[in-house]
FIPA-279275 format. One record per atom (N, C-alpha, C): residue in one letter; z, y, x. Coordinates in steps of 0.001 Angstrom, whole numbers, padded with zeros to 6 digits, always signed. Each point is the difference from the previous one (the first is absolute). Layout:
residues N
AZYX...
END
This chain:
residues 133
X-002970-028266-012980X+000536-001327+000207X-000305-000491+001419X-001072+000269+000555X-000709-000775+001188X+000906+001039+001217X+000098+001036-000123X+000683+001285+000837X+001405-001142-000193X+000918-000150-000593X+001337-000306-000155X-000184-001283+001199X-000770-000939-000451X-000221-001322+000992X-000407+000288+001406X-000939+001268+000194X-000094+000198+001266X+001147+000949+001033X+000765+001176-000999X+001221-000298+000601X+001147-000635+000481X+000395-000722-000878X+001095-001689+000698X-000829-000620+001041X-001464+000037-000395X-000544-001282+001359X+000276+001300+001356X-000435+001157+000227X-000317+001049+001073X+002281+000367+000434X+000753-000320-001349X+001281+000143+000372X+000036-000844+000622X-000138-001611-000163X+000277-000938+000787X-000051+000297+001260X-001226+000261+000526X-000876+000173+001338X+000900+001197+000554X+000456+000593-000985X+000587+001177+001108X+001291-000768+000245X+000694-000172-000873X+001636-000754+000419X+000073-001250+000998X-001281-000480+000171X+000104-000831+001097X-000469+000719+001244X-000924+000593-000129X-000354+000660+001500X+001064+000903+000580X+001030+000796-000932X+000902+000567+000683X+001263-000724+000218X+000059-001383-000026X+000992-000843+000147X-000418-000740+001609X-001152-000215-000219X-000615-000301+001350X-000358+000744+001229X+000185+001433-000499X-000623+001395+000723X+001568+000228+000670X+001214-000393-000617X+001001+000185+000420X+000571-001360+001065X-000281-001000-000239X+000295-001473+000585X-000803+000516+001175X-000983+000600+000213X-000961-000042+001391X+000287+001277+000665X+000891+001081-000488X+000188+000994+000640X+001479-000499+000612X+000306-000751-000630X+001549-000220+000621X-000015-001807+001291X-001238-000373-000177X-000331-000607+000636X-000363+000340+001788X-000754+001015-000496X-000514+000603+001428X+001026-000003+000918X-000467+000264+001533X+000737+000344+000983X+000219+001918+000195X+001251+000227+000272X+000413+001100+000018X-000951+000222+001808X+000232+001197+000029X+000314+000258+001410X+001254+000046+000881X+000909+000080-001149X+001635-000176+000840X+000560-001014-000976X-001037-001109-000183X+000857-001378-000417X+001219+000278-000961X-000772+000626-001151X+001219+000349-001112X+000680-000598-001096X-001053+000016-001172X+000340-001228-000800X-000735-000998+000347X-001007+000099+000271X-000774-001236+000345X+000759-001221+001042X+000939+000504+000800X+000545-001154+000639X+001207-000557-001031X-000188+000419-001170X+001425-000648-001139X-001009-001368-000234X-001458+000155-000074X-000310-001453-000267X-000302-000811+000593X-000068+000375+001347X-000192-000973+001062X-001309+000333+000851X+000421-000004+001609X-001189+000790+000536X-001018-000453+000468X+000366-001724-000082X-001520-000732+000138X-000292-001053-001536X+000374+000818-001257X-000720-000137-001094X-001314+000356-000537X-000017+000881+000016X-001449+000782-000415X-000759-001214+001228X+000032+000753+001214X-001170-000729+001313X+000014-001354-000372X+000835-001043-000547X-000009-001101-000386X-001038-000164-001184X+000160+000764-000863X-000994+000128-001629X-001178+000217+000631X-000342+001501+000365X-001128+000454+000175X-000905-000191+001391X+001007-000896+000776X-000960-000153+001598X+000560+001249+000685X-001043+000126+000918X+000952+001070+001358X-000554+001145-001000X-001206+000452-000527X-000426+000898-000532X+000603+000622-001051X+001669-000123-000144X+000843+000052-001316X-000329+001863-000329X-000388+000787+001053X+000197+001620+000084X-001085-000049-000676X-001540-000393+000348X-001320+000065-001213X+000159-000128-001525X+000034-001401+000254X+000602-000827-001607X+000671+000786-000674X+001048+000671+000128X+001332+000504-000794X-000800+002044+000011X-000541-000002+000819X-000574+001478-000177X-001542+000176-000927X-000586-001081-000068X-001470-000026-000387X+000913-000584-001781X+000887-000445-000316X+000562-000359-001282X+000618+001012-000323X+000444+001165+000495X+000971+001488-000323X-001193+000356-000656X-001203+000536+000727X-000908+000481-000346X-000687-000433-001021X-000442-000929-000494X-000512-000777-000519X+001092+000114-001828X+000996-000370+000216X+000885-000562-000968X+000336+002066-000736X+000017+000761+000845X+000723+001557-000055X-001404+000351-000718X-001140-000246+000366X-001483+000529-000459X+000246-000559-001595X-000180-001579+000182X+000347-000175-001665X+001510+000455-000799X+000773+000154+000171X+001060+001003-000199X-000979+001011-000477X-000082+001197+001038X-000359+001086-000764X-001350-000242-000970X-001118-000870-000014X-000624+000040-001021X+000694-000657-001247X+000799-000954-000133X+000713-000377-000955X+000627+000911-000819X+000624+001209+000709X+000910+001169-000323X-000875+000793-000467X-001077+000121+000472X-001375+001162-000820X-000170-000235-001391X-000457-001513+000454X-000764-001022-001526X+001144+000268-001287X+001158-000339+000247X+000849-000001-000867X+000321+001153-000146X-000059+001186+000294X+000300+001457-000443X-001588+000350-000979X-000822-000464+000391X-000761+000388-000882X-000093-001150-001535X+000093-000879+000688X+000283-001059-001870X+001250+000600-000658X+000590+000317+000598X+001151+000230-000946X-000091+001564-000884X-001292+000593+000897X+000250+001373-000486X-001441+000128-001153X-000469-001218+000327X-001045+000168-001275X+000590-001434-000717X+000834-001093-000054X+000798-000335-001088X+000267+000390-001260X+000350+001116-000262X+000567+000539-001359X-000865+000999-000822X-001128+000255+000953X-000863+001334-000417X-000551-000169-000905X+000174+000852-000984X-000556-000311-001738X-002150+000596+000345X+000000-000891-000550X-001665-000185-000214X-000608+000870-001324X+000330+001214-000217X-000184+000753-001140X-000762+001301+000939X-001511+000135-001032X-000627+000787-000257X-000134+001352-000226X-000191+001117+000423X+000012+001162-000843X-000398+000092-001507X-001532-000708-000433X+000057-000213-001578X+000973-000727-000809X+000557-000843+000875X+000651-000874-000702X+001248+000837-000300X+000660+000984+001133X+001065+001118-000176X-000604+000808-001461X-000671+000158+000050X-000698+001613-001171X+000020-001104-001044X-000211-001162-000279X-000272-001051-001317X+001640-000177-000818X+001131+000116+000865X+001495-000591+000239X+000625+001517-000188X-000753+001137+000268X+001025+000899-000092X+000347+000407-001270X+001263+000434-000721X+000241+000241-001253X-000623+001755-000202X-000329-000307-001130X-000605+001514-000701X+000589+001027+000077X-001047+001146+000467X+000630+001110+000017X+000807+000756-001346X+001214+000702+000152X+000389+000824-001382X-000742+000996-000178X-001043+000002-001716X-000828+000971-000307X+000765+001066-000795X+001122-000706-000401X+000793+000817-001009X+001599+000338+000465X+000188+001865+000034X+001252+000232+000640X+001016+000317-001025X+000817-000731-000050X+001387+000205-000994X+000808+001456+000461X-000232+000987-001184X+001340+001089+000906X+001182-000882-000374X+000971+000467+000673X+001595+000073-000521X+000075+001053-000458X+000757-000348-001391X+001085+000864-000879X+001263+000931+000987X+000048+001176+000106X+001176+000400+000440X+001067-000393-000874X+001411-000102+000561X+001527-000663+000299X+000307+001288-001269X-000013-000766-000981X+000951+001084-001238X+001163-000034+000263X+000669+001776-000418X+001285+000357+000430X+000987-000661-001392X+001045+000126+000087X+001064-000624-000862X+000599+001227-000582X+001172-000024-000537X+000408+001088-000561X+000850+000629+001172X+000226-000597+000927X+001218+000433+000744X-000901+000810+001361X-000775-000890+000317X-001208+000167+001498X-000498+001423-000502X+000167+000984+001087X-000526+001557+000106X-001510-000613+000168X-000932+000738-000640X-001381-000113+000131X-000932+000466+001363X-000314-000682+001271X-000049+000600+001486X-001041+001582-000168X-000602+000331-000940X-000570+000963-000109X+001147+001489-000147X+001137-000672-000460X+001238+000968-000264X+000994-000048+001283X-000190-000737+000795X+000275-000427+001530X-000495+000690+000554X-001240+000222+000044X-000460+001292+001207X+000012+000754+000088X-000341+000773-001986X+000731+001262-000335X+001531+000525+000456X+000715-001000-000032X+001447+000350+000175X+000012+000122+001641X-001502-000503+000655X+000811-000021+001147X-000765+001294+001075X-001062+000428-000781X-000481+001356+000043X+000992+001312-000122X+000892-000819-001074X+000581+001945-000621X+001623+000064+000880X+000366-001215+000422X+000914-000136+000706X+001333+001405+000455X+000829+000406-000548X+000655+001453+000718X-000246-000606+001700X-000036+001655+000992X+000101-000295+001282X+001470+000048+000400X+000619-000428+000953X+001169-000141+000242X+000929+001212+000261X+000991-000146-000563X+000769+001623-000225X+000204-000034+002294X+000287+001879+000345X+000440+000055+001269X+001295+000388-000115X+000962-000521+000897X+001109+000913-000396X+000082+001169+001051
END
């Protein structure tokens, strides 16, 4: 139960940091003024002061670090989520009983019409060999 709650809270954290991890990569300044001049090229320096290249690089880092631990955390809750909590005794207590007793089968009685397969092999022993001409 407590695993289920701490995944949605650790999903949260990831779906926002890569929403923000993307807003600040597309924020940055290119070196050949790429997308970044679609939002305006004295925006950022307006937000963040002249230091907009620190700010926006020390938050990549920062925001990408929790990313990938977010992405760890949640590969491992999810992979011990479902894992059944059963015992080896508890396996040997649950397993059904061995068969002490072996049933033969009856052989397939012939009919009046069905050649008996013991008269099948005979016939197929005495066989004539094929005439030569």
């Amino acid at each position: 139960m407590w695993i289920n709650i701490l995944i949605y809270g650790i999903l949260a954290v990831h779906v926002i940091c890569s929403i923000l991890l993307v807003l600040i990569v597309l924020m940055q300044r290119p070196r050949a003024e790429g997308l970044g001049a679609a939002f305006g090229s004295g925006m950022t320096e307006s937000m963040f002061g002249a230091q907009t290249t620190d700010v926006l690089t020390k938050a990549t880092i920062w925001l990408g670090g929790i990313f990938f631990v977010a992405t760890l955390s949640l590969a491992m809750l999810y992979a011990h989520r479902d894992r059944p909590t059963v015992s080896v005794g508890q396996l040997m207590e649950t397993a059904p009983p061995a068969l002490e007793e072996v049933i033969p089968i009856a052989p397939a009685e012939t009919g009046p019409g069905t050649p008996d397969p013991a008269e099948k092999s005979a016939e197929a022993d005495t066989a004539p060999a094929p005439a030569t001409p």
